[in-house]
C-alpha positions in Angstrom: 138.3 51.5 59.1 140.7 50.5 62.2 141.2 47.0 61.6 141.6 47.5 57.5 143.9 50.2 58.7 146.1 47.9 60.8 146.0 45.0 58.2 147.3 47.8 55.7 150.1 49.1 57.7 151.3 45.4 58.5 151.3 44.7 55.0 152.9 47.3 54.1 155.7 46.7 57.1 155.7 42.9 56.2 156.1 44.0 52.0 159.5 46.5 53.6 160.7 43.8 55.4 164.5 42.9 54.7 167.9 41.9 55.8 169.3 44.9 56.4 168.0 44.9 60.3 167.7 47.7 62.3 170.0 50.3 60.5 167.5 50.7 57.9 164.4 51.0 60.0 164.2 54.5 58.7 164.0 53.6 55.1 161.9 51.0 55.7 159.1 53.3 57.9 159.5 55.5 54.3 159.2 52.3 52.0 155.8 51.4 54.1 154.7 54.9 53.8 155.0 55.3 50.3 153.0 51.9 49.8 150.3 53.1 52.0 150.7 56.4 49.7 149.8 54.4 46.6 147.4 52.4 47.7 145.1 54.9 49.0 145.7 56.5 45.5 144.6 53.6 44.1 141.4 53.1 46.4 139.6 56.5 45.2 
C-alpha cells in the first residue's frame, strides 16, 4: 500500500499545484486532502 500511497499523495499535490506559491500552501495541503478524500470514496 506504501508506494500506491505515495503515488496518490503526489498526484494529488501535483493535481493542487498552482501559481499562487507559497501563500497558499495551506489551501493547497486542504485541496490534496480532499482529493485523497474522494478517491478513497471512490475505491470501496
Amino acid at each position: 500500500m506504501g508506494q500506491l500511497e505515495d503515488t496518490v499523495h503526489t498526484t494529488a499535490d501535483a493535481s493542487c499545484d498552482s501559481d499562487y506559491g507559497e501563500a497558499i500552501q495551506y489551501m493547497k495541503k486542504q485541496c490534496a486532502n480532499d482529493l485523497l478524500d474522494s478517491w478513497d470514496e471512490r475505491s470501496y
